[in-house]
BAFI-3210 file (N, C-alpha, C; in Angstrom, 3 decimals, decimal comma, padded with zeros to 6 digits):
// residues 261
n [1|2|3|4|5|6|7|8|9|10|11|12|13|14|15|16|17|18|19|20|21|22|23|24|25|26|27|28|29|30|31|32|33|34|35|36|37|38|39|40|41|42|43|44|45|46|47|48|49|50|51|52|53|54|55|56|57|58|59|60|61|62|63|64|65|66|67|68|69|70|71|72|73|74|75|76|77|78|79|80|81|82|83|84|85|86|87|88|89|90|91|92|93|94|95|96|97|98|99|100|101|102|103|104|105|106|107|108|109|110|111|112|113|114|115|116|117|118|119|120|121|122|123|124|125|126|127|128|129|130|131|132|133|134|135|136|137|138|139|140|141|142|143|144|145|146|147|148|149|150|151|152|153|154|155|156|157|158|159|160|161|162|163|164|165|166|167|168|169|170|171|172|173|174|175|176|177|178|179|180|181|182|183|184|185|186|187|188|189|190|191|192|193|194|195|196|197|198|199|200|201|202|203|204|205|206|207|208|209|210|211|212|213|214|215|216|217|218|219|220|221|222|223|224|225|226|227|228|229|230|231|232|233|234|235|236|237|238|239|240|241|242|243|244|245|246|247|248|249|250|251|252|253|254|255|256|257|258|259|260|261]
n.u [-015,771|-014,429|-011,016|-010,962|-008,590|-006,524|-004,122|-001,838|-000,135|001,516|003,676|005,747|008,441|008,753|006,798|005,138|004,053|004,951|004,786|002,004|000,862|001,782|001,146|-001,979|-001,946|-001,520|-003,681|-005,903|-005,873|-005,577|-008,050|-009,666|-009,437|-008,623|-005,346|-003,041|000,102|001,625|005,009|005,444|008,204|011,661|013,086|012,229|010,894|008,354|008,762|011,175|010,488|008,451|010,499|012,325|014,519|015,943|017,545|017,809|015,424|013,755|011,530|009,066|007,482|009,116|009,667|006,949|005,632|007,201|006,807|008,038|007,419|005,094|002,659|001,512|003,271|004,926|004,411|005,109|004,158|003,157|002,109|001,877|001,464|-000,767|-000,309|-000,003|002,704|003,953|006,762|009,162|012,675|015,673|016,701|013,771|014,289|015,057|012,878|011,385|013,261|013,136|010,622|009,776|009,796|007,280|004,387|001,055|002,707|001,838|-000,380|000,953|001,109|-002,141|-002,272|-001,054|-001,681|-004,364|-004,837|-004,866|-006,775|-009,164|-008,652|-007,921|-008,470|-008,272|-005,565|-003,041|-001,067|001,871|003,598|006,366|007,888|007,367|006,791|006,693|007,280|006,260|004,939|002,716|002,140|000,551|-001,116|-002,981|-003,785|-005,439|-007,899|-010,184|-010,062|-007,479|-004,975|-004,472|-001,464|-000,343|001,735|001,498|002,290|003,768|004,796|003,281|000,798|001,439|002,991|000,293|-001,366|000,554|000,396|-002,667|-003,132|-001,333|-003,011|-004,944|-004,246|-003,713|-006,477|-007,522|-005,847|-005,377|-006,883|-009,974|-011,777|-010,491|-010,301|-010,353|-009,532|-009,116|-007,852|-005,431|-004,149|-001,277|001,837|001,403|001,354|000,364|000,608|001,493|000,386|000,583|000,297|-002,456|-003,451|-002,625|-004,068|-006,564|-006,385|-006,394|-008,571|-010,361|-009,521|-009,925|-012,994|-015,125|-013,743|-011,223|-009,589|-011,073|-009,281|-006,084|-003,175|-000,924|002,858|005,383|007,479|007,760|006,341|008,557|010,373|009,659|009,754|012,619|012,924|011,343|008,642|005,066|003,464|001,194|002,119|004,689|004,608|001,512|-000,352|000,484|-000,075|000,140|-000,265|-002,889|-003,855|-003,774|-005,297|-007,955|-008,353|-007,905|-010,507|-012,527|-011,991|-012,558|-015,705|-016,719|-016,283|-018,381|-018,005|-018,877|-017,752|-015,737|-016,955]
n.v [-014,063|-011,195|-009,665|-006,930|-003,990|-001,961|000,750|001,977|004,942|007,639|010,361|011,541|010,593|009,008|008,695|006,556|004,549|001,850|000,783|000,630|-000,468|-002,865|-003,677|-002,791|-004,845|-006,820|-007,218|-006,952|-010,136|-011,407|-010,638|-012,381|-012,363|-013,100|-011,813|-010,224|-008,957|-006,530|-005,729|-002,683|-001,455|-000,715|-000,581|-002,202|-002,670|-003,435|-006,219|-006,435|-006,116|-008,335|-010,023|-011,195|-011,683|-009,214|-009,945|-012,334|-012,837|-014,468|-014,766|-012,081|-009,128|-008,056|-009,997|-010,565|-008,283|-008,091|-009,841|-012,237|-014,574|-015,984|-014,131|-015,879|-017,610|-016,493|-016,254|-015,581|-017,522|-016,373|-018,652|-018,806|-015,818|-015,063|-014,021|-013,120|-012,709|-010,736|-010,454|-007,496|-006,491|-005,392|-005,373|-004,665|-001,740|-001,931|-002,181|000,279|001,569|-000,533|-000,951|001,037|001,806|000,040|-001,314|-000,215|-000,204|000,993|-000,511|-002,563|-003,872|-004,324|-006,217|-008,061|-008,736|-009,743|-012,846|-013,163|-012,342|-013,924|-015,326|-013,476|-011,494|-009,092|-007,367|-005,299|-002,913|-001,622|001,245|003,127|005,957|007,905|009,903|007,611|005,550|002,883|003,718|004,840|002,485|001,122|002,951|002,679|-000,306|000,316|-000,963|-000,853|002,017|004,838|004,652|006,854|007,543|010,062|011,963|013,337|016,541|019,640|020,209|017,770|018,802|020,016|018,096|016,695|017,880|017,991|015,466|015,021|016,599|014,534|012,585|013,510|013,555|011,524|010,357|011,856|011,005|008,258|006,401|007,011|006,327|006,484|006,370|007,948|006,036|006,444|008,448|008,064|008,946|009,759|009,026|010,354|012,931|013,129|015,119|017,367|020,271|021,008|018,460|018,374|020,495|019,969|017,410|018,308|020,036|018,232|016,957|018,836|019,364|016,640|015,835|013,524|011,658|010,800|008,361|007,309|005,947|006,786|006,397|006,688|008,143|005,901|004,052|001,443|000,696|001,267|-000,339|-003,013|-003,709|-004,348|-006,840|-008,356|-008,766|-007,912|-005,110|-006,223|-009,072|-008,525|-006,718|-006,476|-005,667|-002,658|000,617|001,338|-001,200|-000,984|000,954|000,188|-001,833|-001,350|000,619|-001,486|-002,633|-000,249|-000,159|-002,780|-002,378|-000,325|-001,272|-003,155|-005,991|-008,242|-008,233|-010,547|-012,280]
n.w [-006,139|-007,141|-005,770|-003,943|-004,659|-003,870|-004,259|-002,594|-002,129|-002,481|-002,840|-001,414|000,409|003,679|004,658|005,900|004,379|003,417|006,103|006,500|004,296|005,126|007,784|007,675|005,864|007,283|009,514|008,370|007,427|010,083|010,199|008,996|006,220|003,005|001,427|-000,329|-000,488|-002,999|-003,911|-004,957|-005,594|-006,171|-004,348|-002,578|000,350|001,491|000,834|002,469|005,059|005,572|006,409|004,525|001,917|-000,164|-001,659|-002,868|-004,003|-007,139|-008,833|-008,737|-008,562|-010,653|-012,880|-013,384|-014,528|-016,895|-018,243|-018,073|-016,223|-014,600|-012,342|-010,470|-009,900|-008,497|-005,971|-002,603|000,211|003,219|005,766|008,584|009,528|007,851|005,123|001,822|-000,671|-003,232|-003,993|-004,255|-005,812|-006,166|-008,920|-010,351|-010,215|-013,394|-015,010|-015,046|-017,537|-019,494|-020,583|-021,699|-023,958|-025,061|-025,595|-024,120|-021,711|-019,422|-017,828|-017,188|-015,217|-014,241|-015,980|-015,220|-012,464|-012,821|-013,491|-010,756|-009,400|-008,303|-006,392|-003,682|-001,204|-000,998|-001,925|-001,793|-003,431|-003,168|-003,506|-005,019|-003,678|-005,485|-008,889|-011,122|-013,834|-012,640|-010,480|-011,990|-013,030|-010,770|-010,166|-012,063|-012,190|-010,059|-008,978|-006,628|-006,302|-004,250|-001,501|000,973|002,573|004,616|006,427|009,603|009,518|008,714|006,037|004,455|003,538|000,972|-000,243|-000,572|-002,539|-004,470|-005,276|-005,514|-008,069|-010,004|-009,965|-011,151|-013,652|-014,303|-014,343|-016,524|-018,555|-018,937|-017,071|-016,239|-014,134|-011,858|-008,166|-004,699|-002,447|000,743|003,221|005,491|008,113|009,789|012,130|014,011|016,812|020,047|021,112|020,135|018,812|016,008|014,975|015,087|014,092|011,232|011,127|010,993|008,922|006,527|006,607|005,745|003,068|002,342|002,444|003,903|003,937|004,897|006,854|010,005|011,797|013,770|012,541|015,508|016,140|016,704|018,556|018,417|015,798|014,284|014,865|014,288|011,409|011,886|012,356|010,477|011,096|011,071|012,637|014,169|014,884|016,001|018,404|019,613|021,639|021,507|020,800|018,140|017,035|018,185|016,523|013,503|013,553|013,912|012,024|009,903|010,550|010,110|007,270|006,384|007,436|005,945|003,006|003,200|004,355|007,085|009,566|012,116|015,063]
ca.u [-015,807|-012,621|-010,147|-010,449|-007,232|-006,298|-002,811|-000,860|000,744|002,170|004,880|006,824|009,228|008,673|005,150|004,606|003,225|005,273|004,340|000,473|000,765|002,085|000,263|-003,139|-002,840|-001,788|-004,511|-006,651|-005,835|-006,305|-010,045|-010,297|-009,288|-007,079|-004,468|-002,137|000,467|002,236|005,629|006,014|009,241|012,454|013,847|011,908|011,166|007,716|009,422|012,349|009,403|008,326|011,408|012,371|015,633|015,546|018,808|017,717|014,397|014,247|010,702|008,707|006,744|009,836|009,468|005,781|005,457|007,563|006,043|009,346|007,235|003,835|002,843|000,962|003,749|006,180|003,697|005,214|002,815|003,444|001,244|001,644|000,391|-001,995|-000,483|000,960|003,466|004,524|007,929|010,469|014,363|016,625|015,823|012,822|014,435|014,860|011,701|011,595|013,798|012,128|009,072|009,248|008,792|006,658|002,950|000,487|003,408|000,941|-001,202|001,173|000,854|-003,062|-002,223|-000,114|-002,612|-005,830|-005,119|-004,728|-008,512|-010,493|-007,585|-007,912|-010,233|-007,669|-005,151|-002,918|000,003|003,175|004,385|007,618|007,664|007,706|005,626|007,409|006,170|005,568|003,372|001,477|001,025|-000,018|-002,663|-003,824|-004,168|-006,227|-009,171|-011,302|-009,216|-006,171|-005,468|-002,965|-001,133|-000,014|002,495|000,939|003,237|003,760|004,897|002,433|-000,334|001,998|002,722|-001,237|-001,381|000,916|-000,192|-003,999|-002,538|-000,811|-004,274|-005,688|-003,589|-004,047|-007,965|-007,760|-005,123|-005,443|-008,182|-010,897|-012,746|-009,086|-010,892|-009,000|-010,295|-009,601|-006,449|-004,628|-003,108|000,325|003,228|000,497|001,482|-001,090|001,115|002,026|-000,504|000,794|-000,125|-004,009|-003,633|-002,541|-005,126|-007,759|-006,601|-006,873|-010,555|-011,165|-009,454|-011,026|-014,445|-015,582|-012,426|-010,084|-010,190|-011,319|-008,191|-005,063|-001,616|000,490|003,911|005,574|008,629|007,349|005,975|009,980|011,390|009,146|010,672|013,857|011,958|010,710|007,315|003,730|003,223|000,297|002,750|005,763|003,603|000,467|-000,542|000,997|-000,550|000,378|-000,752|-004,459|-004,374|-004,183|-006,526|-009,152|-007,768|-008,637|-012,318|-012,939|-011,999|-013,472|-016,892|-017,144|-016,694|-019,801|-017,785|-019,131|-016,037|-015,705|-016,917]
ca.v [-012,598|-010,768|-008,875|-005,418|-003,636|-000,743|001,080|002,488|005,628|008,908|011,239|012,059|009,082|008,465|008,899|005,778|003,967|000,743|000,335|000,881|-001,862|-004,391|-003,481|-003,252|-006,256|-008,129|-006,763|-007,436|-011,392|-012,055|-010,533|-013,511|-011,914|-013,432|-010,834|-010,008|-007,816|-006,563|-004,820|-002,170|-000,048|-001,289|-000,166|-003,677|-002,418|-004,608|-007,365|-006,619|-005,895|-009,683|-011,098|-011,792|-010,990|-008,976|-010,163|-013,488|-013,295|-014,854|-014,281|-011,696|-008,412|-007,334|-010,736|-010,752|-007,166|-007,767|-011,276|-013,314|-015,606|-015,046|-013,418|-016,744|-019,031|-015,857|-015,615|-016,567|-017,196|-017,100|-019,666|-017,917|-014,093|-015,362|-013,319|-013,718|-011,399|-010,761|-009,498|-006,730|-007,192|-004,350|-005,779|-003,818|-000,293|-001,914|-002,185|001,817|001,485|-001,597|-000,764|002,864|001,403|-000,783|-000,999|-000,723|-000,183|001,523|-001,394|-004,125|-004,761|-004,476|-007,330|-009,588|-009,340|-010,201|-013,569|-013,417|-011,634|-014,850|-016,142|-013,013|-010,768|-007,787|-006,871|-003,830|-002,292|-000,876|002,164|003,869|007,405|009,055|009,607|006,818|004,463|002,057|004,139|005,017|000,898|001,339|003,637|002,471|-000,939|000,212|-001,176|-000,272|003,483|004,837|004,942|007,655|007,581|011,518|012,374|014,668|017,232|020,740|019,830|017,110|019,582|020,337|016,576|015,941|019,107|017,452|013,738|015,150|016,638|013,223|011,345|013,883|013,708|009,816|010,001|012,355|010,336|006,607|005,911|008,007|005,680|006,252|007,186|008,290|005,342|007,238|008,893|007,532|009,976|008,907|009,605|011,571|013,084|013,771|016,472|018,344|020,867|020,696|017,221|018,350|021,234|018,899|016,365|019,018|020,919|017,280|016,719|020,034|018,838|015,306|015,580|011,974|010,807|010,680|007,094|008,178|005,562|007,802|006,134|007,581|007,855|004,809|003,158|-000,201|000,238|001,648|-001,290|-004,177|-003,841|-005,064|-008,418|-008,754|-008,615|-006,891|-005,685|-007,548|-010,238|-007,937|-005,676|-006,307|-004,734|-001,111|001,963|001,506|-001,943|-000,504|001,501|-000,612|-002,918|000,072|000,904|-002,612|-002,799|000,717|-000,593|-003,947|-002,004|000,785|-002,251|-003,820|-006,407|-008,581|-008,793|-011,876|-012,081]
ca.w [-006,156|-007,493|-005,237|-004,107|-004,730|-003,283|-004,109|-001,110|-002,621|-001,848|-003,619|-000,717|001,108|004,599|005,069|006,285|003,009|003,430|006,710|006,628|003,680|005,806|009,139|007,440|005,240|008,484|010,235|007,356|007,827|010,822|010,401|008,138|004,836|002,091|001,183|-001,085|-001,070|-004,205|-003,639|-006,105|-005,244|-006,499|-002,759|-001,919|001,978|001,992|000,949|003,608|006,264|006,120|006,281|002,859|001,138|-001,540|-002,996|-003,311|-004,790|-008,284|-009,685|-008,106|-009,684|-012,095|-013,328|-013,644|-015,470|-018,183|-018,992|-017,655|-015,463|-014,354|-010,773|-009,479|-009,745|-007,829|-004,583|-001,487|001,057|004,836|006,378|010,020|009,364|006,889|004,261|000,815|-001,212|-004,610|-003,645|-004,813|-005,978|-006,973|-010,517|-010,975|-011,016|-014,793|-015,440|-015,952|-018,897|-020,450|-020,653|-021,974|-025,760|-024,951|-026,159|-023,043|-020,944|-018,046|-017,499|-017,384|-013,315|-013,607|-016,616|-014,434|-011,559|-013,203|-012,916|-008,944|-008,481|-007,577|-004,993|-002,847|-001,157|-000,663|-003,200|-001,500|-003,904|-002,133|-004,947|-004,904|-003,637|-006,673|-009,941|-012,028|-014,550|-011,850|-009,719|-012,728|-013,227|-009,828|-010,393|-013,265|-011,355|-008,567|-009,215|-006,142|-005,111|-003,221|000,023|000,569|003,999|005,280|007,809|010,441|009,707|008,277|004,305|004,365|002,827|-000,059|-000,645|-000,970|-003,459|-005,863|-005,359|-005,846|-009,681|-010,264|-009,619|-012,153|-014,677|-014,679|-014,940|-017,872|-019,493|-018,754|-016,153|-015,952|-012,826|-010,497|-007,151|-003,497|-001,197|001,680|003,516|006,441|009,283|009,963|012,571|014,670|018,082|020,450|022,130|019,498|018,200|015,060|014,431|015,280|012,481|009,684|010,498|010,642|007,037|005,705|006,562|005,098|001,882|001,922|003,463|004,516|003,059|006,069|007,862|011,395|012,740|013,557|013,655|016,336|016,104|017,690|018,347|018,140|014,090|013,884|015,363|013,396|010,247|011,445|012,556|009,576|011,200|010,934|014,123|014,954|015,370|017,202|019,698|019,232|022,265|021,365|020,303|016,738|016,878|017,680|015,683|012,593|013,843|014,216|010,252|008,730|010,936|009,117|006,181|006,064|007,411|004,736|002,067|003,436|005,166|007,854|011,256|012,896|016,105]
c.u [-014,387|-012,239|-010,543|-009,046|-007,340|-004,514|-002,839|-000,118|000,760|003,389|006,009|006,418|008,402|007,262|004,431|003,542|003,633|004,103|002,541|000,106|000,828|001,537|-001,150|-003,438|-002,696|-002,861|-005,983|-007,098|-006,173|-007,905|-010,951|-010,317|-008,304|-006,279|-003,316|-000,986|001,654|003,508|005,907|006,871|010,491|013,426|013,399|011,701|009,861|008,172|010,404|011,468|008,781|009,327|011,915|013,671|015,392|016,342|018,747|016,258|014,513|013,196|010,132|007,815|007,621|009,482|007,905|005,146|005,999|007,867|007,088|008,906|005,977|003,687|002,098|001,906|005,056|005,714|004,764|004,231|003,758|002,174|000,634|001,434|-000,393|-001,804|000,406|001,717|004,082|005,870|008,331|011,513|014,517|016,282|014,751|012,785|014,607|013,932|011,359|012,121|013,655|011,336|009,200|008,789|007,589|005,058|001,370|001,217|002,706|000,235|-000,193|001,307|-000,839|-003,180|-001,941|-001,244|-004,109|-006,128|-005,256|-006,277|-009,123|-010,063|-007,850|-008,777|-009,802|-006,193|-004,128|-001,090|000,809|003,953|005,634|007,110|008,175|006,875|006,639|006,329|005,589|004,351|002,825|000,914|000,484|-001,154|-003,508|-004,231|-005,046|-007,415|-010,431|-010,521|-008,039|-006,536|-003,833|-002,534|-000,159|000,153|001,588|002,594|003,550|003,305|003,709|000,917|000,180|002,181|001,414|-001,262|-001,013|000,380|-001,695|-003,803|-002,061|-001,748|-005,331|-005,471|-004,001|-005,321|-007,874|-006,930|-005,061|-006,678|-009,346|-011,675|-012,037|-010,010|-010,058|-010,682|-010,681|-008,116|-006,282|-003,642|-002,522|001,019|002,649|000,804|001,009|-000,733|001,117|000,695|-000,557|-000,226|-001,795|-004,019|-003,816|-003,726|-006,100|-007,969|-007,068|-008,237|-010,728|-010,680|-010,387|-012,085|-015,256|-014,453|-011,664|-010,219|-010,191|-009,740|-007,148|-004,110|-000,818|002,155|005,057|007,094|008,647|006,702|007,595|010,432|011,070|009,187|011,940|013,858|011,731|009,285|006,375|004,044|001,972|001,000|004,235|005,409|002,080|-000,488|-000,208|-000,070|-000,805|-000,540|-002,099|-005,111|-004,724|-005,196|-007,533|-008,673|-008,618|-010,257|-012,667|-013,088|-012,857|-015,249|-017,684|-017,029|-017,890|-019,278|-018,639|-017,643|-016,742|-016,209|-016,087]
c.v [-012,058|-009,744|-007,657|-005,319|-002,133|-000,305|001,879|003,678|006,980|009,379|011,347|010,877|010,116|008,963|008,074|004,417|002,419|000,192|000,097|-000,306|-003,131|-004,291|-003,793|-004,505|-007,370|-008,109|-007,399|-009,663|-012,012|-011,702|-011,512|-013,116|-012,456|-012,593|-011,103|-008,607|-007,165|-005,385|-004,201|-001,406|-001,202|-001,249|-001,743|-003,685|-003,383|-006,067|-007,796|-006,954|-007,305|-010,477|-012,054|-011,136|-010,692|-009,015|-011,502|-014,070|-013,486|-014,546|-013,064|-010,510|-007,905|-008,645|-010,584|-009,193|-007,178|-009,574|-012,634|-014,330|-015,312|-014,871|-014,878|-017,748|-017,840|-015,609|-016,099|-016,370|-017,532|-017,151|-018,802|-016,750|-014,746|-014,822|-013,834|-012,327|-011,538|-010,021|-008,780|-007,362|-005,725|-004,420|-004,805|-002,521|-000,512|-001,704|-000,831|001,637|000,768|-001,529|000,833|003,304|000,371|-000,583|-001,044|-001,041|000,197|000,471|-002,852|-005,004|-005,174|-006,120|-008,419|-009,486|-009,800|-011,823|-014,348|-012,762|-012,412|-015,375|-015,117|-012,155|-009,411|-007,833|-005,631|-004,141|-001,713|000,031|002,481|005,231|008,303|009,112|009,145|005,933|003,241|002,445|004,236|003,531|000,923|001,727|003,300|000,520|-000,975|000,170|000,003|001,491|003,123|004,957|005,723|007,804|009,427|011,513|013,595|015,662|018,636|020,732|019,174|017,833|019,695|019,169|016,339|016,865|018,404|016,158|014,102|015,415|015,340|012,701|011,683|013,941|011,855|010,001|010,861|011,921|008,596|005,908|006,718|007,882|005,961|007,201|007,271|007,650|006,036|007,388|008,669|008,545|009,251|009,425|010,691|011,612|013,742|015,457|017,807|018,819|020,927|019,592|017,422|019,240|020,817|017,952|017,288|019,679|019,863|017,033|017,690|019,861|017,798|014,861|014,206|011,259|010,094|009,563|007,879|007,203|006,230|007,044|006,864|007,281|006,694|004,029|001,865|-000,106|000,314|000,234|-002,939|-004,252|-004,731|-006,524|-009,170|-009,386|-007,932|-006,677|-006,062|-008,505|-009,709|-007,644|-005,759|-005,715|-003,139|-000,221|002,057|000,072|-001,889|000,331|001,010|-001,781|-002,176|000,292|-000,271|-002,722|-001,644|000,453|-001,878|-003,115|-001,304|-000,186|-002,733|-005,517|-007,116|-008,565|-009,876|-011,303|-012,306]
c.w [-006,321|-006,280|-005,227|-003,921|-004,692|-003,830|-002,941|-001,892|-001,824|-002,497|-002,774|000,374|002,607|005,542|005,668|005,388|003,209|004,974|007,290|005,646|004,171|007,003|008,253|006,381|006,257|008,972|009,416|007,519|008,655|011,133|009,245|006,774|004,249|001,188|000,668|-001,346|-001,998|-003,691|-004,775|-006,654|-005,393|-005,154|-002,136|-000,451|002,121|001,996|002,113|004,928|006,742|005,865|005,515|002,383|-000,113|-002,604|-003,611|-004,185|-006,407|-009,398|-008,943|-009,275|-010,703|-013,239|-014,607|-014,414|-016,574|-018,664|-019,043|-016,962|-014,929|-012,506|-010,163|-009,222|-008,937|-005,990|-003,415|-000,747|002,603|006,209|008,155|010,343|008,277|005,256|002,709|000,234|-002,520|-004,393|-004,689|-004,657|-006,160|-008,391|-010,818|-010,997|-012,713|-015,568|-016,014|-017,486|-020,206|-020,793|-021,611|-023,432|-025,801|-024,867|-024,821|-021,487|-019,489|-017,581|-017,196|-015,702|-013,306|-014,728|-015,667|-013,408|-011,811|-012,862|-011,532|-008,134|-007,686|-006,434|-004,154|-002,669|-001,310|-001,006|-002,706|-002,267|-003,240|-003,127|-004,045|-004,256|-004,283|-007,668|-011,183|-012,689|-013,454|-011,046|-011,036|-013,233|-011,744|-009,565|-010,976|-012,779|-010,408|-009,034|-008,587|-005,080|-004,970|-002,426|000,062|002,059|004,179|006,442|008,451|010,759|008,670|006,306|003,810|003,260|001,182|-000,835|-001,500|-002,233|-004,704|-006,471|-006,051|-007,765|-010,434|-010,615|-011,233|-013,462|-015,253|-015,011|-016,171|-019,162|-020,020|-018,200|-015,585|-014,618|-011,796|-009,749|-006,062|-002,644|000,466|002,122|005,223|007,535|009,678|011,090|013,528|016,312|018,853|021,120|021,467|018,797|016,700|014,064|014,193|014,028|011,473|010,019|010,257|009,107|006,502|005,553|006,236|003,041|000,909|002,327|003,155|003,717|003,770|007,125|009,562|012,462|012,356|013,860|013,868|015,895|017,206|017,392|017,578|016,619|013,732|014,009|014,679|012,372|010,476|011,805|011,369|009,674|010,939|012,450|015,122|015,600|016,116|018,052|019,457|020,425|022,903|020,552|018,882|016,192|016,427|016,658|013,786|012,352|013,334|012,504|009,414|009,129|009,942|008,063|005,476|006,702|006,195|003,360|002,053|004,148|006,738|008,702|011,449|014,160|017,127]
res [x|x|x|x|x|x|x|x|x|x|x|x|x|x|x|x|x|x|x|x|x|x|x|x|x|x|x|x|x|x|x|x|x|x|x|x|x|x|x|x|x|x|x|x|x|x|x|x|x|x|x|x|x|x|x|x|x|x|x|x|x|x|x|x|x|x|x|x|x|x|x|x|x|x|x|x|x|x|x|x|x|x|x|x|x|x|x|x|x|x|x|x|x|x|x|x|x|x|x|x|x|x|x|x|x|x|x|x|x|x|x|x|x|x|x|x|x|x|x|x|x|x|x|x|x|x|x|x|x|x|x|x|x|x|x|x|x|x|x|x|x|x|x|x|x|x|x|x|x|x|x|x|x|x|x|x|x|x|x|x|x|x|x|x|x|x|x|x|x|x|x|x|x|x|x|x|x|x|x|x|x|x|x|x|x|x|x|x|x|x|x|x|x|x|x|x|x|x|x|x|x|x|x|x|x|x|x|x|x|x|x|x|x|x|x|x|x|x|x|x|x|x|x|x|x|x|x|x|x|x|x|x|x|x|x|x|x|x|x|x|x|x|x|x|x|x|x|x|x|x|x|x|x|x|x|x|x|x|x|x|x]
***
């Protein structure tokens, strides 16, 4: 059975996009899923996030988009989160500029990953935060949806506004099937009234859209980056922790998914 693939995107930085990639594909793993996750931001922060240098990687997705080496022979896999990764370099801010004559230039990530469908069950993209040729191989990649992660926070509405135009501009130009998997409340603080506003406009935006798990704002997702952990495997009994847990069950349910017991 081939890979669902989900992109991870969002227009506006620090929304929490990296880290919802690497939390829910850990999370994802240990519920017995084989996962993949593709870094697609020349910033390289998923790659940094599992403990990977991104000055030393040699093949990875710049490689594997512009037909230098292919993406199954760039995976690393790490054996002890369960997970594998197509890393980022610095290298692939080139990729913009290479590509921009280039015939089928939009598709050339959902090219390179075709042959990685039957190896995994879950497929999650890590874009840039911006609307660059990469996110749009991004998009045009996502097989089964986005999943768009939103800060609980004022701007946040304005963000989705533009991102929603972005999405539309792609189906009337490239991918007519691009659907919004579902959207991710981010950075959410129970205190602040605020935070309850923005999630509430969103469910009035995306009605049954909005995963019902909320991640709070938390030290401990801050601080497992510089580990180069998920934090399943830093804190896994924190706030942020559960809440990604509670994220991938949602997720693996609304697929049709059996959980482990």
């Amino acid at each position: 059975m081939a890979a669902r693939i989900y992109t991870l995107v969002n227009q506006k930085g620090g929304v929490g996009k990296t880290t919802t990639a690497i939390n829910l594909g850990a999370y994802l793993a240990k519920l017995g899923q084989k996962v993949l996750i593709v870094d697609l931001d020349p910033q390289a922060n998923a790659t940094s996030c599992l403990g990977v240098d991104k000055h030393i990687v040699k093949n990875g997705t710049y490689e594997a988009m512009l037909n230098i080496s292919p993406a199954v022979g760039s995976l690393l896999k790490n054996p002890t989160l369960g997970l594998t990764l197509l890393p980022s370099s610095p290298s692939l801010a080139g990729a913009e500029v290479e590509l921009v004559d280039e015939q089928g230039r939009d598709a050339r990530l959902k090219q390179a990953l075709e042959p990685l469908t039957g190896r995994f069950d879950y497929i999650l993209i890590d874009c840039p935060p911006s609307l660059s040729l990469l996110t749009v191989n991004g998009l045009v990649a996502a097989k089964d949806g986005v999943i768009i992660p939103v800060q609980c926070e004022y701007l946040a509405l304005e963000g989705v506004g533009q991102l929603m135009q972005t999405l539309q501009r792609i189906r009337q130009s490239l991918y007519p099937e691009l659907k919004v998997r579902g959207v991710v409340m981010t950075m959410f603080e129970s205190r602040a009234h605020l935070s309850l506003d923005v999630v509430s406009e969103i469910r009035k935006h995306f009605p049954n859209q909005v995963f019902g798990a909320i991640v709070p704002r938390s030290i401990r997702l801050a601080e497992a980056p510089s580990y180069g952990l998920p934090i399943s495997a830093y804190a896994p009994s924190s706030t942020g922790a559960q809440a990604y847990l509670a994220l991938a069950k949602e997720l693996l349910i609304g697929d049709g998914a059996v959980l482990p017991e």
